[in-house]
GUSETI-299520 format. One line per field, with one value per residue (C-alpha): x, y, z; residue in one letter; chain. Coordinates in steps of 0.1 Angstrom, whole numbers. Layout:
N
east [X:...]
north [Y:...]
up [Z:...]
residu [A:...]
chaine [A:...]
END
This chain:
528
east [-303:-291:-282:-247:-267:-294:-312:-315:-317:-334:-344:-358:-377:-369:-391:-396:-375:-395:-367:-354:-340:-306:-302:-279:-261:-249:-255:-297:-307:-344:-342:-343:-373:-353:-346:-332:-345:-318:-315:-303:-302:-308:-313:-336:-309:-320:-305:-335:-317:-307:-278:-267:-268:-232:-218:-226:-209:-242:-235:-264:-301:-327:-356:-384:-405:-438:-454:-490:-522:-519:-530:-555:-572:-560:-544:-513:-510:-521:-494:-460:-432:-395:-373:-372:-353:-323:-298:-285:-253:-229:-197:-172:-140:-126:-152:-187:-189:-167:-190:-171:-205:-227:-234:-254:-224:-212:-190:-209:-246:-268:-297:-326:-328:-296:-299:-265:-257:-230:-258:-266:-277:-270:-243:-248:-257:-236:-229:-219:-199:-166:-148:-115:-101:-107:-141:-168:-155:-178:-166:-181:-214:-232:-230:-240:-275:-297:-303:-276:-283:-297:-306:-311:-345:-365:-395:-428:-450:-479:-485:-491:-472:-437:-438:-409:-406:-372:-353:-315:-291:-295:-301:-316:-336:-362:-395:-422:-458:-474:-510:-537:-545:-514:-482:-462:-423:-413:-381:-377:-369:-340:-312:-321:-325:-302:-283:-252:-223:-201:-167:-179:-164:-183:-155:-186:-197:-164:-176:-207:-209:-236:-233:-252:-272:-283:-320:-343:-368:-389:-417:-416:-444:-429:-443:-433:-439:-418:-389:-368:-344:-358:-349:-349:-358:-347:-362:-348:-364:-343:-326:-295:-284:-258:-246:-227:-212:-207:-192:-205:-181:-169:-129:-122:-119:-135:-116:-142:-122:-128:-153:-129:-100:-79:-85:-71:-72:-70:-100:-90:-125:-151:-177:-153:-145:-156:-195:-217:-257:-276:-314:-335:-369:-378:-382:-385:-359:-342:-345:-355:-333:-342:-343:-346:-340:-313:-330:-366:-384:-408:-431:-433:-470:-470:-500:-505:-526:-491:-464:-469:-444:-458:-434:-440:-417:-424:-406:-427:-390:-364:-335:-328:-306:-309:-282:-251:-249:-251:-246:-209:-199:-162:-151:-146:-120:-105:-96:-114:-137:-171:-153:-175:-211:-196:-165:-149:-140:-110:-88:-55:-50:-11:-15:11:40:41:5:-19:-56:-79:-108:-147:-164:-179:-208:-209:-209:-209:-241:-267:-244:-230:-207:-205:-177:-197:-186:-171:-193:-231:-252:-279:-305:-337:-369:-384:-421:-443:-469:-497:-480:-472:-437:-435:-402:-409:-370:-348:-313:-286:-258:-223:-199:-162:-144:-114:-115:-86:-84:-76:-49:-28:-41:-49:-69:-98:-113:-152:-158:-190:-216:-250:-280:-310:-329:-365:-383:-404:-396:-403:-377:-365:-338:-306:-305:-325:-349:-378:-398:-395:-427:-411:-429:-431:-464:-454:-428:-451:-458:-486:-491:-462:-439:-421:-400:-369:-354:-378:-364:-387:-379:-358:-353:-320:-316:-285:-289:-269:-255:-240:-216:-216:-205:-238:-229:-234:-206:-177:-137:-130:-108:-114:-151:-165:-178:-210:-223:-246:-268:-295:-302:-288:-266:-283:-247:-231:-197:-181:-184:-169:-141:-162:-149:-179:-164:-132:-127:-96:-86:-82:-49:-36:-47:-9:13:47:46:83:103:127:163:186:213:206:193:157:131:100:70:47]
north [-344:-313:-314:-294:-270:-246:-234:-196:-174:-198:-164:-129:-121:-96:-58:-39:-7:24:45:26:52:50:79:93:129:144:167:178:164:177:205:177:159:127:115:82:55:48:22:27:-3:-20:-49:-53:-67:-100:-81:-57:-29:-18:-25:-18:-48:-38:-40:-77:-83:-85:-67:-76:-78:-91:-69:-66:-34:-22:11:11:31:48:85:79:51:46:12:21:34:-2:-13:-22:-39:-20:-42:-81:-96:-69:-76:-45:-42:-23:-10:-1:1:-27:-47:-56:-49:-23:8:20:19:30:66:72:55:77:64:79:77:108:125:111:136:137:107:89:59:33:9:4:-14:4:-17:-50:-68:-99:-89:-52:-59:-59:-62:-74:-85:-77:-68:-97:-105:-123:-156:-156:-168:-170:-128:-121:-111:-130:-98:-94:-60:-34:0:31:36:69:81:80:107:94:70:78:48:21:-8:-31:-67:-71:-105:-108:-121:-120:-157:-168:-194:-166:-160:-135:-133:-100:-97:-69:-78:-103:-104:-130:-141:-180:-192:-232:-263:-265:-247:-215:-207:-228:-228:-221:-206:-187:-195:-231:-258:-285:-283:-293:-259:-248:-230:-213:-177:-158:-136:-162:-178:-155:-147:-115:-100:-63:-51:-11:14:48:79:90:124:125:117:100:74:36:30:-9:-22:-61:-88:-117:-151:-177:-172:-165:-187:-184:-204:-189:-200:-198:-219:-220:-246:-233:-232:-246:-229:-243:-247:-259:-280:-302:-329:-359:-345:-355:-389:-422:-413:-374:-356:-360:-356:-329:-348:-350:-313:-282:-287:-310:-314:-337:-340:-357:-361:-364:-401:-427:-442:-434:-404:-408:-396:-364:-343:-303:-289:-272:-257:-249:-227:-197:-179:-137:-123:-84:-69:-44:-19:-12:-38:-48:-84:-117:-143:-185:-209:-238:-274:-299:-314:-297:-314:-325:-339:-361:-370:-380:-346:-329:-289:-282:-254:-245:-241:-207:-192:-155:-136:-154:-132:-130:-118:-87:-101:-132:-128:-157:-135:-158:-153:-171:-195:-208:-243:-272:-276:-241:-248:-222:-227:-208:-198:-193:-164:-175:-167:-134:-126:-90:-68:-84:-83:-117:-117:-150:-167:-176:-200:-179:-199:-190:-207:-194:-219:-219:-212:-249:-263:-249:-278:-267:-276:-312:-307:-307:-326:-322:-321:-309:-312:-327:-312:-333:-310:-321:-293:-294:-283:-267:-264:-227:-242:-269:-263:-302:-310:-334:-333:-341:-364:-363:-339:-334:-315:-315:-282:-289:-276:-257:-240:-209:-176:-155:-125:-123:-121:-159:-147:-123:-137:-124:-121:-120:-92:-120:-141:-168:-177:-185:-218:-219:-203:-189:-211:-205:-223:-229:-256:-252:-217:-190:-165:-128:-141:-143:-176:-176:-212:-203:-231:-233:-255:-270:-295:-317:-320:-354:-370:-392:-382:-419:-411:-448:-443:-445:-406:-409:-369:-390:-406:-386:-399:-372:-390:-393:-404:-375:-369:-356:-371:-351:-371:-375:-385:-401:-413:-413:-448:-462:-495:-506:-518:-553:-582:-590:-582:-589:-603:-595:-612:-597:-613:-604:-582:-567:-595:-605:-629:-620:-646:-636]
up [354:336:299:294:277:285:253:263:234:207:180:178:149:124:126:94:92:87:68:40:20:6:-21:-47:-53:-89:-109:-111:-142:-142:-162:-197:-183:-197:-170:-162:-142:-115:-81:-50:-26:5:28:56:78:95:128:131:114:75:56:22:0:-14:26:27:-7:-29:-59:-81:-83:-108:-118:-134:-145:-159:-162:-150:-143:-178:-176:-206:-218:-255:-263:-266:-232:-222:-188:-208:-197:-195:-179:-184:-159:-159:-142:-122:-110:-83:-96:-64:-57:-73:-66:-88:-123:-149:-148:-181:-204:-178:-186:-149:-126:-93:-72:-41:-32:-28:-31:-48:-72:-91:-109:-102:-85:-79:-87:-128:-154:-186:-206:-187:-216:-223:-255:-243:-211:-213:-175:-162:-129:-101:-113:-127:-164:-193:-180:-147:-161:-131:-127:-159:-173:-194:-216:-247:-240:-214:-225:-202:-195:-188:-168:-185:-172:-197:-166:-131:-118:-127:-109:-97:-92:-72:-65:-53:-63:-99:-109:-149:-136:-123:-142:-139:-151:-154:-146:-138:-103:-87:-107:-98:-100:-96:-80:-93:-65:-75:-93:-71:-33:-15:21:27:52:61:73:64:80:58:28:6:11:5:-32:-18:-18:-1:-34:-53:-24:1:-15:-7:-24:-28:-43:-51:-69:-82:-83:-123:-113:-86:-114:-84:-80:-66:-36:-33:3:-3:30:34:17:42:78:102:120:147:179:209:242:280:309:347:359:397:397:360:327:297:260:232:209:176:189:177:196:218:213:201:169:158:135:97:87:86:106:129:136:151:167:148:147:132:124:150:160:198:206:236:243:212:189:150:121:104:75:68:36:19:-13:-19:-44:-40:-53:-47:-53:-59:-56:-90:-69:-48:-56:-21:-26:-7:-4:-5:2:-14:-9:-34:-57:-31:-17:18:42:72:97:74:67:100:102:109:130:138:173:186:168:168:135:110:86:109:138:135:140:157:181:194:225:236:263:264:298:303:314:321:295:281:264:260:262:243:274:269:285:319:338:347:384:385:367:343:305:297:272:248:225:190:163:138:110:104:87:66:59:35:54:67:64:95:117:91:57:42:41:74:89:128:129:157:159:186:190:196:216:228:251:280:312:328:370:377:402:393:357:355:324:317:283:279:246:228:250:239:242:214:205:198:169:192:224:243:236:266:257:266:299:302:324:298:273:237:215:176:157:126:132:110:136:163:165:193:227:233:214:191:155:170:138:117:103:94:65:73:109:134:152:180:197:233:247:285:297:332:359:348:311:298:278:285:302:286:254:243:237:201:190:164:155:135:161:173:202:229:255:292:311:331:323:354:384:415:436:473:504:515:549:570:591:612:611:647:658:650:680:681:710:728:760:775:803:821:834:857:835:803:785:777:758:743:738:713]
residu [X:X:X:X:X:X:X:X:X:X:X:X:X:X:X:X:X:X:X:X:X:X:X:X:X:X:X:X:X:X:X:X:X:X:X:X:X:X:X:X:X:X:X:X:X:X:X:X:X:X:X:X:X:X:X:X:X:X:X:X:X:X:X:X:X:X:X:X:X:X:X:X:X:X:X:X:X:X:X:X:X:X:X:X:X:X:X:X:X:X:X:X:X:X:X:X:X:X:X:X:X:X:X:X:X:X:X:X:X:X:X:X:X:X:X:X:X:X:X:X:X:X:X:X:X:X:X:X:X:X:X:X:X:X:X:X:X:X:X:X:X:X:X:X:X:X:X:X:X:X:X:X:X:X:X:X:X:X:X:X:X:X:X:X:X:X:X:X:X:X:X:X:X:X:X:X:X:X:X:X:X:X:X:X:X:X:X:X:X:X:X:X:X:X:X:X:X:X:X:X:X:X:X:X:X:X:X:X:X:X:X:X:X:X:X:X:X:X:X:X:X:X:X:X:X:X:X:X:X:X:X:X:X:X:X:X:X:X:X:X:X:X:X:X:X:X:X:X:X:X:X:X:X:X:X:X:X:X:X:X:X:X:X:X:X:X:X:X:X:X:X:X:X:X:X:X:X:X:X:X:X:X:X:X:X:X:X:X:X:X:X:X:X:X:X:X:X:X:X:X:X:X:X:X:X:X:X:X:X:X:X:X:X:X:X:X:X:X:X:X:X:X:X:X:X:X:X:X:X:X:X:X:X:X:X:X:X:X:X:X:X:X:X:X:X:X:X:X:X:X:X:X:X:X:X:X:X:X:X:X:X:X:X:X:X:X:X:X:X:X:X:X:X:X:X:X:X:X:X:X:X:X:X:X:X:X:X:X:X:X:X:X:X:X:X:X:X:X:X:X:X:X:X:X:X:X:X:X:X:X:X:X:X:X:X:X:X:X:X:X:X:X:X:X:X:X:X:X:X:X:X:X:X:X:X:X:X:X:X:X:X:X:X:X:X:X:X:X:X:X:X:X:X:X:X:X:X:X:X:X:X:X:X:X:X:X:X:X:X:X:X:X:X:X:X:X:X:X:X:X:X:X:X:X:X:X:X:X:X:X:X:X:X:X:X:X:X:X:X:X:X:X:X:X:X:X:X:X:X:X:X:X:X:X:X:X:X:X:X:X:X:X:X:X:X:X:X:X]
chaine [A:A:A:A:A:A:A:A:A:A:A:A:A:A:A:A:A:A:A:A:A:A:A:A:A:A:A:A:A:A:A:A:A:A:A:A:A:A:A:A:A:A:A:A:A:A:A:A:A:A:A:A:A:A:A:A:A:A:A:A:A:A:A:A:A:A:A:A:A:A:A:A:A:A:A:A:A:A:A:A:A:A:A:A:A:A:A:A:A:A:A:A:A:A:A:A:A:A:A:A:A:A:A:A:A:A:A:A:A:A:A:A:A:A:A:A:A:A:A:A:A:A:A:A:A:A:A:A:A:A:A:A:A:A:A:A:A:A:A:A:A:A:A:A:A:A:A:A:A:A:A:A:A:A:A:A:A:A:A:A:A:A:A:A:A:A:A:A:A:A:A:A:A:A:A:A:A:A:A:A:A:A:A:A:A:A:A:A:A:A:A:A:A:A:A:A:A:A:A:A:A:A:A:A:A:A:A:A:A:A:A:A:A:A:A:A:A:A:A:A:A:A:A:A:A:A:A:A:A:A:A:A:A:A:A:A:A:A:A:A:A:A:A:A:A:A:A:A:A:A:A:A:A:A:A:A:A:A:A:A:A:A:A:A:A:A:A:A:A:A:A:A:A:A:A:A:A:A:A:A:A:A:A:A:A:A:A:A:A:A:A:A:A:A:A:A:A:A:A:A:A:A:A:A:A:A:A:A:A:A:A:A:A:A:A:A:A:A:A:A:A:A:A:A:A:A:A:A:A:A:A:A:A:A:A:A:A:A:A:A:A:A:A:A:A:A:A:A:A:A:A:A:A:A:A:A:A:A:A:A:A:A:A:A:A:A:A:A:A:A:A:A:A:A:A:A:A:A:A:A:A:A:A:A:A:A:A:A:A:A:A:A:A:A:A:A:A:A:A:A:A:A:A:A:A:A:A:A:A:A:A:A:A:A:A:A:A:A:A:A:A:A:A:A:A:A:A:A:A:A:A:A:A:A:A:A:A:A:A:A:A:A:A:A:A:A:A:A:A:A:A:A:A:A:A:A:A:A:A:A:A:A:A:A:A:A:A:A:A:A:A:A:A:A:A:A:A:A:A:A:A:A:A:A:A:A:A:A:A:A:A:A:A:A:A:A:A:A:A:A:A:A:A:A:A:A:A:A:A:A:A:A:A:A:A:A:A:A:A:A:A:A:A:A:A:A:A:A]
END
């Protein structure tokens, strides 16, 4: 029997971008040979592309700095530190940090060589920074640098090399140890890297901001000499994770709507909105609760020769959830602020009574594109233990559905309660059009043969879970029935059962009769 849902696109793993550079333009500055040390950012985008860190509302980074490979060998040219854990900041339009101290702040980036940058650090001290709404004042504690002050600093051309040890967003809890072969920068349990949404519909997650969340990291060497801005080319320490839909149901339209809806008793809770999944391992009969993890710690390993950066997940005192706190998704829903990267791709259906239904895409019968309406909310979770670590959780999740659909005739509506479909920890990715396989370019998502991590989330990769609906969902039409997104266990009863005429027979006429006599005249008896 078919599950409602076919798992088609399950992740594609993220490339590396060969041109990272994002530059600045001013005024040349190289004429004093004092001349500044200056960032310019970006992102390798989980989407197989680049962004720049301020476009996804990151305006911050932490970083640390040493000048190596000394040009003589006299102690004092020993490798020395420059930046401890400064925090560097963007300053835009209305947005990020006051740039009025900042003597090397442009409002537009450039070339390489001019030494000016929306991006900065001078002044960022908390006893120097003075800004006011709408920018990031003293009071917002979690934005501000652990320095009291932050000086500009300069190129040293008495070494060949500068090394820097990169981490976003800026967070105090970060520490660093220098040393000649493998530096190395630790991220705590707790207190640090944790998941998060956006356009949550968890209200727990309600306070979360990816600006203090979403976690990447860089390594970069300079070239003194060169007497050019950094260009910081950040990857991403957890994933993306995003779920999308499609109907194939011959002569119906399909609405998705909150899973306890249209029921005896309406949704007033989260758990009982929107799409729900909880954690489950793969069980006969029944399925087993749960857990992933929702904060870990890390460690990044830079190599001194190059400041090539490594990065370690590691779970040992992290937090985790198991299936009273499923992941919450919000139904498709148009104009909310992911509508960008995740359309809801709606299209209004007048039913019965002057109500409108909001429609899902449907299969597409003409070419080879098929379009999709996502859940506006994405989740971005920390990377999860692999088969060959001790953390591992073997956990999938089952996803609890509840949609309507609506006869493209008479418009008569039957809502499906409660459908569910699990996606496995492991599983085999094909592209978008269902029928290719992928092979990610990132090794460590490979889980053997040609499987692949499916739950069990991989760092600086995009997950979309695809999910289409049919006539061989499972679920219930009964409005009556108990709904529990907490049980793991995916339901095996089919939902909709066609209306079959599986014969046509004729009763044969009744044995009684009239037997009639017939008088002279008009008149007459009958004997029965």
């Amino acid at each position: 029997m078919k599950k409602i849902f076919l798992l088609t696109v399950a992740a594609a793993a993220i490339a590396a971008c060969s041109n990272n550079d994002l530059v600045s333009e001013s005024t040349d500055m190289r004429t004093s040979r004092q001349v500044p040390i200056e960032f310019n950012v970006q992102k390798q985008n989980i989407t197989r592309a680049t962004s720049n860190l301020e476009n996804v509302k990151h305006y911050n980074f932490g970083v640390w700095a040493w000048k190596v490979q000394a040009k003589t060998a006299a102690s004092v040219t020993a490798d020395q530190e420059i930046m401890n854990n400064y925090l560097v900041g963007y300053g835009g339009n209305n947005v990020g940090y006051n740039h009025d101290n900042a003597t090397t702040w442009a409002n537009e980036p450039g070339g390489a060589d001019n030494h000016f940058s929306p991006w900065f650090y001078e002044g960022l001290g908390t006893s120097e920074y003075s800004g006011t709404s709408p920018y990031y004042t003293i009071s917002d504690v979690d934005y501000m640098s652990n320095n009291t002050k932050q000086y500009l600093r300069y190129w040293d051309l008495a070494y060949a090399k500068t090394n820097f040890y990169c981490y976003a967003p800026y967070n105090k809890n970060v520490t660093f140890t220098h040393a000649s072969g493998t530096s190395t920068m630790t991220f705590p349990a707790t207190g640090a890297i944790r998941d998060g949404y956006d356009e949550p519909l968890n209200s727990d997650y309600n306070a979360y901001s990816r600006t203090l969340g979403e976690f990447m990291y860089a390594g970069v060497q300079a070239n003194n000499e060169n007497l050019s801005d950094v260009t910081v080319p950040f990857k991403h320490m957890g994933a993306q994770l995003f779920i999308r839909f499609y109907e194939d149901i011959p002569g119906y339209k399909v609405e998705i709507i909150d899973l306890g809806a249209d029921t005896s008793t309406p949704p007033s809770t989260d758990i009982m909105k929107g799409i729900q999944a909880t954690p489950a391992i793969v069980g006969t009969p029944n399925y087993a609760n749960g857990t992933y993890y929702t904060t870990s710690g890390a460690t990044i390993t830079f190599d001194e020769s190059d400041a090539t950066a490594t990065y370690s997940p590691k779970w040992t005192g992290s937090t985790t959830k198991d299936n009273t706190t499923p992941l919450m998704f919000k139904i498709p829903t148009a104009g909310l602020s992911t509508a960008s990267v995740a359309p809801a791709n709606l299209t209004d259906f007048a039913g019965l009574n002057s109500t409108t239904h909001k429609i899902i895409k449907e299969k597409v019968t003409t070419g080879t594109t098929q379009d999709y309406s996502y859940s506006p909310t994405i989740y971005y979770p920390v990377a999860q233990p692999t088969s060959d670590k001790e953390e591992w959780t073997n956990t999938g999740f089952t996803f609890h559905v509840s949609y309507r659909i609506i006869a493209e005739d008479n418009k008569e509506v039957i809502t499906v309660h409660n459908a569910t479909v699990h996606v496995p920890v492991t599983g085999t990715v094909v592209s978008n059009n269902e029928t290719d396989p992928v092979t990610p370019s990132n090794d460590t998502h490979v889980a053997s043969g040609s499987n692949y991590y499916i739950t069990a989330w991989q760092p600086n990769v995009k997950y979309t879970y695809t999910f289409k609906i049919t006539k061989n969902s499972t679920g219930t039409t009964n409005p009556t029935t108990t709904i529990d997104p907490t049980d793991p266990t995916p339901s095996s009863i089919k939902s909709l059962y066609p209306i079959v005429f599986d014969a046509a027979t004729i009763d044969d006429y009744s044995v009684n009769y009239s037997e009639y006599t017939v008088s002279e005249g008009t008149s007459y008896t009958t004997t029965p």
